[in-house]
VOPA-130784 format. One line per 2 residues: number of its first residue (from 0); their letters; for each residue x, y, z of N, C-alpha, C, O. Coordinates in steps of 0.02 Angstrom, whole numbers, plus 50000, padded with zeros to 5 digits. Layout:
<rs>
NUM = a = X:Y:Z:X:Y:Z:X:Y:Z:X:Y:Z | ...
</rs>
This chain:
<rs>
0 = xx = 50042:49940:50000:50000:50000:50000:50044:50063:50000:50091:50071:50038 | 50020:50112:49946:50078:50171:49936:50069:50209:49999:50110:50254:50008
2 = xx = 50032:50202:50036:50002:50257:50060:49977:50238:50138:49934:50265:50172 | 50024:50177:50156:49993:50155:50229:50001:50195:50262:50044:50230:50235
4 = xx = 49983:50220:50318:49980:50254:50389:49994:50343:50368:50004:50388:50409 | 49992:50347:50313:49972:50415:50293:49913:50457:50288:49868:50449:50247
6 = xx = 49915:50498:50327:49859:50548:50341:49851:50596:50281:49901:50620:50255 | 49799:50608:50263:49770:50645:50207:49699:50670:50219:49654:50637:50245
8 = xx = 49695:50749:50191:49671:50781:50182:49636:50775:50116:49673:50767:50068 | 49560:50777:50103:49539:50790:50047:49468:50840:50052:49413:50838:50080
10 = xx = 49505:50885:50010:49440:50940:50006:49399:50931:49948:49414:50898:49898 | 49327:50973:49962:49290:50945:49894:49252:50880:49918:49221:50857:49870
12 = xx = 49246:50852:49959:49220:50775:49952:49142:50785:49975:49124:50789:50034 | 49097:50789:49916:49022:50803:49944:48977:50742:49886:48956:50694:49917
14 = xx = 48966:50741:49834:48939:50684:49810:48989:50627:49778:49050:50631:49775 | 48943:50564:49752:48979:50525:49755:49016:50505:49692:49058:50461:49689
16 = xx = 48986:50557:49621:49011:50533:49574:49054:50578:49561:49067:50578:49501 | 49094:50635:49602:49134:50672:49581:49201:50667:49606:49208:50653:49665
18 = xx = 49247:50675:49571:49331:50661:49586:49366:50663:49660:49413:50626:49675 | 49336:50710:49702:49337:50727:49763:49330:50655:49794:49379:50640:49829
20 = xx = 49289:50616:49789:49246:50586:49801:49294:50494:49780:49308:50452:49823 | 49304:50490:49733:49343:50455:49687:49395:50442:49713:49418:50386:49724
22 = xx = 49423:50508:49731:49519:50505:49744:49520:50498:49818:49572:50486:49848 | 49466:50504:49846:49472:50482:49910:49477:50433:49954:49501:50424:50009
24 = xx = 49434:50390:49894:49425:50309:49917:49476:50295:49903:49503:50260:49945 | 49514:50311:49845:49570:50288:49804:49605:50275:49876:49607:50217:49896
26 = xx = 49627:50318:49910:49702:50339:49955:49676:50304:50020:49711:50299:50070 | 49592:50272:50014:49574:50242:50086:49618:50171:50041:49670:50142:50056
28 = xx = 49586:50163:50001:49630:50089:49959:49701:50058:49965:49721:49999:49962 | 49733:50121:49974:49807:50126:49967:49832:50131:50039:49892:50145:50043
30 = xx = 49791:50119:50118:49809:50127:50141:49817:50204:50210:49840:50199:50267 | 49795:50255:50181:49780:50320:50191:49734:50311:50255:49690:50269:50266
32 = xx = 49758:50365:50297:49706:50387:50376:49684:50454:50324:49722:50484:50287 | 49597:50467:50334:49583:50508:50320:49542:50568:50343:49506:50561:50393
34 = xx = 49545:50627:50311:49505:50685:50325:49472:50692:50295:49506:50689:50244 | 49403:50705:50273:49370:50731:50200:49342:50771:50237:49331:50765:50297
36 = xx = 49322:50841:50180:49280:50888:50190:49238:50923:50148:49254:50937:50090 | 49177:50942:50179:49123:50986:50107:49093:51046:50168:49106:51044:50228
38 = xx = 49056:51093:50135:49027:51136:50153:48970:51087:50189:48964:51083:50250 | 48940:51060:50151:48872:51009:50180:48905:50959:50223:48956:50926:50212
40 = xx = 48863:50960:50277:48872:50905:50331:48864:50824:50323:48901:50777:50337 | 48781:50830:50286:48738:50767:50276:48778:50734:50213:48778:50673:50204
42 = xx = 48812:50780:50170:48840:50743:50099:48909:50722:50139:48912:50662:50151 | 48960:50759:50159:49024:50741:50187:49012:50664:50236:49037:50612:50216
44 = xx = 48979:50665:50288:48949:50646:50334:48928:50529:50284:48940:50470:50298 | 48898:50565:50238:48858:50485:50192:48922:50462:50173:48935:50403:50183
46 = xx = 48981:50513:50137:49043:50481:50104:49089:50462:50148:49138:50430:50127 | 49085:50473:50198:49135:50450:50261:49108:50368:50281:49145:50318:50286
48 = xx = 49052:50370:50290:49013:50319:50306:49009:50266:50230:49011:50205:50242 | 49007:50277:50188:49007:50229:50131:49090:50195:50127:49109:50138:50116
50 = xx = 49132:50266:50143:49211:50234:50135:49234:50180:50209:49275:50135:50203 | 49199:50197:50278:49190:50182:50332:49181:50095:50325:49217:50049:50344
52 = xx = 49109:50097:50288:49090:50017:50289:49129:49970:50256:49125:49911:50272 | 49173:49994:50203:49231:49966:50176:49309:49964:50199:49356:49946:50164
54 = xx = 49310:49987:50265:49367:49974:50339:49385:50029:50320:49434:50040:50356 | 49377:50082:50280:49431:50155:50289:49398:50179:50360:49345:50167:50389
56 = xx = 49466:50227:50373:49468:50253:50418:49469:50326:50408:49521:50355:50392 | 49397:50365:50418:49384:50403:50390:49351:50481:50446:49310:50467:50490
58 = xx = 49363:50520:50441:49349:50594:50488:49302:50626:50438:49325:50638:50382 | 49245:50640:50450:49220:50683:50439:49215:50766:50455:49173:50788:50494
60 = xx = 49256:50803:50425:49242:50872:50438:49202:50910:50400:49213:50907:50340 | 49148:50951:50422:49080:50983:50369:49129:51073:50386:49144:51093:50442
62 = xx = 49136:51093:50348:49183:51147:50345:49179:51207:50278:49207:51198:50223 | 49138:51270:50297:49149:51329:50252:49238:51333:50224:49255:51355:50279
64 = xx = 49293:51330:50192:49345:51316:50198:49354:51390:50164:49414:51400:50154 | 49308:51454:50139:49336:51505:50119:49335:51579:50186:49331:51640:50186
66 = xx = 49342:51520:50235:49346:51581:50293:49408:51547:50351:49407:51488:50369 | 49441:51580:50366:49518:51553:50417:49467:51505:50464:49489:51448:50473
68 = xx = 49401:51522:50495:49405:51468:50545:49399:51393:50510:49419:51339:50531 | 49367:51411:50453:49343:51334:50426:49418:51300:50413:49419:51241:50427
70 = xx = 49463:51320:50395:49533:51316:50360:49550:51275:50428:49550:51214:50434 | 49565:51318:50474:49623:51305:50517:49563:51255:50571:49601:51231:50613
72 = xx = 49497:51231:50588:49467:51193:50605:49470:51128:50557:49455:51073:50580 | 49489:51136:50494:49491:51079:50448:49567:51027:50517:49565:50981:50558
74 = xx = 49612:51065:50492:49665:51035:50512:49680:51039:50584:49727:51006:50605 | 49640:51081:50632:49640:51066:50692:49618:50990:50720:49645:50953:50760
76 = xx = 49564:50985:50686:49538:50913:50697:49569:50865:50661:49556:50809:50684 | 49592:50864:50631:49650:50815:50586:49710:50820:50648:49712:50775:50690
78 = xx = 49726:50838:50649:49782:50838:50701:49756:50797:50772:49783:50747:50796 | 49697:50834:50796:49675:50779:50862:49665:50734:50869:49672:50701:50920
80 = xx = 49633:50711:50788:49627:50634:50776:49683:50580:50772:49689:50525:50800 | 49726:50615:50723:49791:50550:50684:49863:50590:50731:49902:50552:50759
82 = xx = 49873:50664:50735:49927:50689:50758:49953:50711:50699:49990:50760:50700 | 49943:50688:50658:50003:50728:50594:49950:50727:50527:49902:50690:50518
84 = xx = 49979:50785:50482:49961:50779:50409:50003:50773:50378:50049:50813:50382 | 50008:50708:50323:50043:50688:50286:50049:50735:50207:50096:50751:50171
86 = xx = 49971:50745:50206:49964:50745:50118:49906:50803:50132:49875:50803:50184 | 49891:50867:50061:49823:50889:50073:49817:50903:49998:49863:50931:49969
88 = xx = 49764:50886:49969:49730:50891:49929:49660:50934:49929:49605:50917:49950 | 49680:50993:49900:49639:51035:49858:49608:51033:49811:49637:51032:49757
90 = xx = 49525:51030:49814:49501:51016:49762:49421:51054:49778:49373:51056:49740 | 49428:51081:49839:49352:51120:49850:49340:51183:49787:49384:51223:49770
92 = xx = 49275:51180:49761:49269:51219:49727:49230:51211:49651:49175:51185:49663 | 49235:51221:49595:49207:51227:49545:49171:51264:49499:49150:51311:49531
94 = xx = 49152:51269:49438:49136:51306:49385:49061:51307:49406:49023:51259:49403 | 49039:51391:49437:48959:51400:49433:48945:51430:49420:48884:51433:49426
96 = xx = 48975:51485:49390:48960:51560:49358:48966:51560:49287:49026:51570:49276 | 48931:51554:49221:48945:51548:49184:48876:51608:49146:48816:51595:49152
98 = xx = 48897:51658:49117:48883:51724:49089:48942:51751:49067:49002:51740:49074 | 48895:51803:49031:48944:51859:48994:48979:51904:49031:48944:51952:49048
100 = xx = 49046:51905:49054:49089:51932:49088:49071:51987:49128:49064:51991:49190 | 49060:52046:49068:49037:52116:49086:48972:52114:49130:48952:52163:49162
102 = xx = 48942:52056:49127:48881:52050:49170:48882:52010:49235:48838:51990:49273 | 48941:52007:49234:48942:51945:49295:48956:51988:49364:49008:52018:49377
104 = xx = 48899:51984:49406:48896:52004:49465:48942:52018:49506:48977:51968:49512 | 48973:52082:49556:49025:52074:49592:49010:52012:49632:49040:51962:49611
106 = xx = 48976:52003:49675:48937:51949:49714:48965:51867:49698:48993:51829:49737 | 48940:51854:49606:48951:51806:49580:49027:51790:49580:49045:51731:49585
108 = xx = 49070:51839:49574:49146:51842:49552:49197:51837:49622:49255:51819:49616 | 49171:51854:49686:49191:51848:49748:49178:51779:49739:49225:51744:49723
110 = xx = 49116:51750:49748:49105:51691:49771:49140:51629:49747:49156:51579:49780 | 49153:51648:49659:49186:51592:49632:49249:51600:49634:49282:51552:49613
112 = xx = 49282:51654:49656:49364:51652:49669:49381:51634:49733:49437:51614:49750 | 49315:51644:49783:49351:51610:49838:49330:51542:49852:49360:51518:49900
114 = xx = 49294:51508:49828:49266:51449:49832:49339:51411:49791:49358:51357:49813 | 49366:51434:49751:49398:51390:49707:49487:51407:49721:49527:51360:49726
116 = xx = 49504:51467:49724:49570:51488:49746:49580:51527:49822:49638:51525:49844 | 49538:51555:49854:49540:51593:49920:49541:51513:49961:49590:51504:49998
118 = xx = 49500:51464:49956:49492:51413:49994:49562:51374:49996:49588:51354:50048 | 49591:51366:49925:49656:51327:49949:49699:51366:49961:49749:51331:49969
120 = xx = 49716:51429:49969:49769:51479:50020:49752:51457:50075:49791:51427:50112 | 49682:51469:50090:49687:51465:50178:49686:51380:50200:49699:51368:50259
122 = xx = 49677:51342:50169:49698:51284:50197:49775:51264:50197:49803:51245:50248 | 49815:51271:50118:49882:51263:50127:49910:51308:50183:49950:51285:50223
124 = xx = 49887:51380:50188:49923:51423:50252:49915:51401:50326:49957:51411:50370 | 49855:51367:50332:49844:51305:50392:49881:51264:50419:49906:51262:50475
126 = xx = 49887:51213:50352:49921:51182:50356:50006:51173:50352:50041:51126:50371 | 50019:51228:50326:50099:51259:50307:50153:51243:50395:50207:51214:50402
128 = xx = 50117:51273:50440:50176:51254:50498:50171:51192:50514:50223:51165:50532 | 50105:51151:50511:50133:51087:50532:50190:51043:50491:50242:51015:50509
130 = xx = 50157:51048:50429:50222:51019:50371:50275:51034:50385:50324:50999:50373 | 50277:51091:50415:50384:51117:50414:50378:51107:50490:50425:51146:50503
132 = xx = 50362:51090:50537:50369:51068:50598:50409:50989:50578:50467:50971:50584 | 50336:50948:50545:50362:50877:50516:50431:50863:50462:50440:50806:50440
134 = xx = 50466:50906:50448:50487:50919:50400:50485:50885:50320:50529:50877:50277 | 50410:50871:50323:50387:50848:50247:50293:50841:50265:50253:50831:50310
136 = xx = 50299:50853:50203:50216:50870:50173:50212:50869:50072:50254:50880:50028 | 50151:50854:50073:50119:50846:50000:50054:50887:49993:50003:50872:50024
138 = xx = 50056:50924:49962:50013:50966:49949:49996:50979:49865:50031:51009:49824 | 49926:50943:49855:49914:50951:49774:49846:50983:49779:49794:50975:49810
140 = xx = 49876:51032:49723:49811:51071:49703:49774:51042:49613:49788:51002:49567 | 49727:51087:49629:49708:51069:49566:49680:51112:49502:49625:51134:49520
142 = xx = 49694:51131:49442:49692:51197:49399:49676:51143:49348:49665:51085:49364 | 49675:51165:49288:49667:51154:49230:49702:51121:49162:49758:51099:49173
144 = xx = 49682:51114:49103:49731:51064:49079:49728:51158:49013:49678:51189:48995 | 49798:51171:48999:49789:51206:48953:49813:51283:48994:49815:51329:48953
146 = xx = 49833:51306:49067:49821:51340:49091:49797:51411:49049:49755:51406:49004 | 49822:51468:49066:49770:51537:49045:49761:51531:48976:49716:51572:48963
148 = xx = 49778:51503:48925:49773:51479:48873:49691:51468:48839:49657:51491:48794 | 49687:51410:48900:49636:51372:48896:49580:51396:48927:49542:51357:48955
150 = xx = 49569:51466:48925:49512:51519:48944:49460:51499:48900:49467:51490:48840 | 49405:51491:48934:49363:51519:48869:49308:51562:48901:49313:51569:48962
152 = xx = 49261:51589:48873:49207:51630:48879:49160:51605:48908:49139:51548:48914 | 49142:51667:48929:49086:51644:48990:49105:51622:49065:49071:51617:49116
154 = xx = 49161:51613:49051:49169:51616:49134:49243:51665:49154:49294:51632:49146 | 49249:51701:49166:49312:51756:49162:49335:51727:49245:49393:51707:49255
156 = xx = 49278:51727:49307:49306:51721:49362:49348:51661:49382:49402:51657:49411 | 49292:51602:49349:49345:51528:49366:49415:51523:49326:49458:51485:49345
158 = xx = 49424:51566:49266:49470:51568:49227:49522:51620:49265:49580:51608:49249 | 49517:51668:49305:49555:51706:49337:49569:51663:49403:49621:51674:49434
160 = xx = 49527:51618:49424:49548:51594:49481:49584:51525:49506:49607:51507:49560 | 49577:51488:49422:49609:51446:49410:49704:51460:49395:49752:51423:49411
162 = xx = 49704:51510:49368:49767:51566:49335:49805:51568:49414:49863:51553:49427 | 49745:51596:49464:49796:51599:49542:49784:51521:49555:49813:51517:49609
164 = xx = 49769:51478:49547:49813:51419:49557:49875:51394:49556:49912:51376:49602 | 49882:51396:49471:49927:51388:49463:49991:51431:49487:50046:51403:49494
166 = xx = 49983:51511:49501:50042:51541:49550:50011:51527:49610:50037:51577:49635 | 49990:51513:49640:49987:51489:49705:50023:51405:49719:50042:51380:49772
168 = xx = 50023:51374:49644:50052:51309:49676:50132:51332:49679:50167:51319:49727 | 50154:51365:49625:50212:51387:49588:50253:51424:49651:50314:51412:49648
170 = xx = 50239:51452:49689:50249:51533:49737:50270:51468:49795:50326:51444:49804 | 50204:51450:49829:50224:51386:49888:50266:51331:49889:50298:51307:49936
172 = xx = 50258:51311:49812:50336:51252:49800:50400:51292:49798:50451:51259:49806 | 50406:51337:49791:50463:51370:49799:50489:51416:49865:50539:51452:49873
174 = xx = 50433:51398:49907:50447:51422:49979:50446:51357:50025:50465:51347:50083 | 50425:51328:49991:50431:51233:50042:50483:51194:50033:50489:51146:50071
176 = xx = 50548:51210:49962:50575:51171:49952:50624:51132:49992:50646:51076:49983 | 50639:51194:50055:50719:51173:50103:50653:51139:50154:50675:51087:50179
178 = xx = 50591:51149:50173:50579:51140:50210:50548:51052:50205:50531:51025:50258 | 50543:51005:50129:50548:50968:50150:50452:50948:50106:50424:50894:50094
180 = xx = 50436:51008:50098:50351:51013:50076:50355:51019:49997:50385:51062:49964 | 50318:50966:49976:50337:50956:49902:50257:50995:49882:50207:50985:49918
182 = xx = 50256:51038:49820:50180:51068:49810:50158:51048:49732:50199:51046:49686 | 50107:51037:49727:50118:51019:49630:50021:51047:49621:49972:51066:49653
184 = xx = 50047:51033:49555:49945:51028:49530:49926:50982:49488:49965:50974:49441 | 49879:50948:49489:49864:50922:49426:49796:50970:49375:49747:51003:49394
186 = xx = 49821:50955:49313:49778:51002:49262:49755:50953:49220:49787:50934:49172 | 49690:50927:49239:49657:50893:49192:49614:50918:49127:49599:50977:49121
188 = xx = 49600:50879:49091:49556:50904:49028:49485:50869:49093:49482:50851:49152 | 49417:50878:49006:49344:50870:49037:49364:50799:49064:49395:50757:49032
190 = xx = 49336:50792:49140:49360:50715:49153:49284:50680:49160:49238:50721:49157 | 49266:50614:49169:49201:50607:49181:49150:50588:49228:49121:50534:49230
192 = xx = 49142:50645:49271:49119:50656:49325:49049:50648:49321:49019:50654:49268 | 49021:50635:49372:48910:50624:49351:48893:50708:49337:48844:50719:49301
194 = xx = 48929:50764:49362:48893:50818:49342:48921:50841:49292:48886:50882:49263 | 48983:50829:49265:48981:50858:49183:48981:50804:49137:48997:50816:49078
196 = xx = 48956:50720:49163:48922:50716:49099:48848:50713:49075:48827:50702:49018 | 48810:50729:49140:48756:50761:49137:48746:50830:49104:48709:50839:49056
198 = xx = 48773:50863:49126:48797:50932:49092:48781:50927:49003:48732:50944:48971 | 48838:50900:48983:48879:50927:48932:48858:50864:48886:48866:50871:48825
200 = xx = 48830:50802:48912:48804:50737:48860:48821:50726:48822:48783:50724:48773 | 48915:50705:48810:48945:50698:48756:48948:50638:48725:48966:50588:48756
202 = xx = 48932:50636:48663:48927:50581:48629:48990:50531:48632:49047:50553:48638 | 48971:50451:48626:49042:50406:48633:49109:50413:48583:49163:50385:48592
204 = xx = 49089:50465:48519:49135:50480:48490:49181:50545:48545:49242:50546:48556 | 49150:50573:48559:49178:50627:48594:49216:50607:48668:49269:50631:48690
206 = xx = 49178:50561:48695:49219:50529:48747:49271:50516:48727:49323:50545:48744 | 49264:50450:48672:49334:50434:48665:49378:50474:48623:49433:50447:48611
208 = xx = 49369:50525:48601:49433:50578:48590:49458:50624:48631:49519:50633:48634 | 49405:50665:48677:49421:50714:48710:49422:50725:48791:49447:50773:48821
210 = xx = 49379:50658:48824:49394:50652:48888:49435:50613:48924:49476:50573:48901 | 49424:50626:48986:49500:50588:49034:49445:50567:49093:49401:50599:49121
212 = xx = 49467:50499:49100:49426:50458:49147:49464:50500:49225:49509:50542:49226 | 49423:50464:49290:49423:50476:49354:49480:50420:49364:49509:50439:49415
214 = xx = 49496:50388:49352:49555:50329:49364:49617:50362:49316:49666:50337:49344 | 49644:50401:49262:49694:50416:49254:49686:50495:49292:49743:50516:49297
216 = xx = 49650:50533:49313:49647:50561:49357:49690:50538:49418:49743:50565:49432 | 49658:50482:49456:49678:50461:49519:49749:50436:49515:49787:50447:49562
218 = xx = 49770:50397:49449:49842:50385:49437:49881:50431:49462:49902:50431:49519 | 49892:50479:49415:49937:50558:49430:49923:50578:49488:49974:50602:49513
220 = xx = 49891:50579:49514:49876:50610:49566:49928:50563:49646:49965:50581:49692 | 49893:50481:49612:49931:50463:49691:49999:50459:49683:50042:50461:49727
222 = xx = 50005:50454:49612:50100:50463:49600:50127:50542:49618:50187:50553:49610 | 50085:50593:49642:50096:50648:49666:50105:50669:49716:50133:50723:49727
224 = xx = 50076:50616:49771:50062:50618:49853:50121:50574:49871:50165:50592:49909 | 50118:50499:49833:50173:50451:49854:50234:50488:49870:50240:50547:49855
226 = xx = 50291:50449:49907:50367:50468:49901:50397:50459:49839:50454:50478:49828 | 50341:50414:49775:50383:50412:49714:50386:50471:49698:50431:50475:49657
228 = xx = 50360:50528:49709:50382:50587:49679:50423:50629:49731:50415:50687:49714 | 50451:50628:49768:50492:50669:49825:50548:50687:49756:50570:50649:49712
230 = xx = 50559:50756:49766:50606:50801:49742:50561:50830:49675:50590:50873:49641 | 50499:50813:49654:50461:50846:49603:50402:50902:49633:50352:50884:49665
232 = xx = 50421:50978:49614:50376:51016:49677:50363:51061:49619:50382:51043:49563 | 50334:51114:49628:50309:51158:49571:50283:51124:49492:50275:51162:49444
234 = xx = 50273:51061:49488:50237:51045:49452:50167:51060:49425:50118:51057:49462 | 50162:51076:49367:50079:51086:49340:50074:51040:49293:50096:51050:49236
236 = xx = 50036:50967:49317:50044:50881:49274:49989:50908:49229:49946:50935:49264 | 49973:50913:49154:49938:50912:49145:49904:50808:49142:49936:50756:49152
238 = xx = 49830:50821:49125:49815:50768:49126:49754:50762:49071:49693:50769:49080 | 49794:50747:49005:49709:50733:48947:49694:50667:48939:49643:50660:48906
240 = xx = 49718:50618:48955:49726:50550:48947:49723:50551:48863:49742:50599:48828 | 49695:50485:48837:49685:50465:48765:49617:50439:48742:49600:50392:48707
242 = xx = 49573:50504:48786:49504:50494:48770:49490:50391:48804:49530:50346:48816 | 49406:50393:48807:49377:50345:48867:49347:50297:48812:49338:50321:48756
244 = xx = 49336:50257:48820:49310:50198:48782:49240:50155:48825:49244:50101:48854 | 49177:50198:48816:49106:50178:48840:49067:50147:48786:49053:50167:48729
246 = x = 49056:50103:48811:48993:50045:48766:48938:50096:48720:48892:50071:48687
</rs>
């Protein structure tokens, strides 16, 4: 198991068909003591308990994570439970604002920059002294496949806030490096999650050219947390796979 007696953090974990959700079980699989967290209690709360009945060892924290108490209560209670954080994974957040720029609400544009980039500052800044106390930590965020590039219209805020991802992973791997805290991102293409392929209902030709399953997702990812990657930090992995192959 890559990942025995390692404590991990996963943000984002509220339903069951989304990556959050996915990569979590993954790291209970591998061995992993865990944290998960969502804004919702009753959704965080069911996925703890589903990973639970299958012997993970699992914490439920229900946590606003775009305000310092939710942040630093994430990992307060991680700490009382296991004593240490091994690994934290950023992934609270997502695409909900989608309009014409010039029209997009101050309101709307707060909400989706801090839901998606304000939330993983204040959890990595949380978590930042214990890692350099331990003198090692894993910390993966998560941005886009294509970075500012790969803008498109209609959403200006998640596209600006994805952009501080990527210098936010970039800025922290280069302040963790003596200390031992490795920081990376992964940048996936459309992967296939229950709400964007509900969404977006892409035909099996389109799957199999242009999406990236939840399992080469979870690949990169645990090869990101493992010690197989110790000395790889400021990384931005992208991740398009070679398109999915559905009946």
């Amino acid at each position: 198991m890559r990942l025995n007696n390692q404590v991990a953090i996963v943000t984002g974990v509220s339903h069951p068909g989304q990556i959050g959700f996915a990569l979590a079980d993954a790291f209970a699989r591998e061995g992993a003591r865990l944290t998960i967290s969502a804004r919702s209690a009753e959704r965080v709360q069911a996925r703890a308990q589903e990973m639970q009945a299958k012997g993970a060892k699992v914490l439920a924290v229900p946590a606003d994570l775009t305000s310092e108490e939710g942040a630093h209560s994430l990992i307060a209670r991680t700490l009382e439970t296991y004593g240490r954080v091994d690994i934290l994974v950023n992934l609270a957040g997502g695409l909900t604002q989608v309009q014409p720029s010039a029209e997009l609400p101050l309101a709307a544009w707060n909400a989706e920059l801090n839901n998606n980039l304000l939330s993983a500052f204040l959890c990595t800044r949380a978590v930042w002294p214990v890692m350099r106390r331990q003198g090692y930590g894993k910390i993966l965020n998560f941005t886009r496949a294509g970075g500012v590039q790969s803008s498109g219209a209609n959403m200006v805020a998640y596209n600006c806030a994805k952009a501080g991802i990527d210098a936010l992973t970039l800025t922290f791997a280069k302040e963790g490096k003596q200390a031992g805290i490795f920081v990376n991102a992964l940048a996936p293409g459309l992967v296939d999650t229950e709400s964007n392929l509900e969404a977006m209902k892409p035909t099996p030709e389109e799957l199999a050219a242009e999406w990236v399953s939840k399992d080469q997702v979870i690949k990169a990812a645990l090869f990101l947390v493992t010690p197989d990657s110790n000395g790889v930090t400021g990384a931005i992995l992208p991740v398009v796979g070679i398109g999915i192959q559905h009946p």
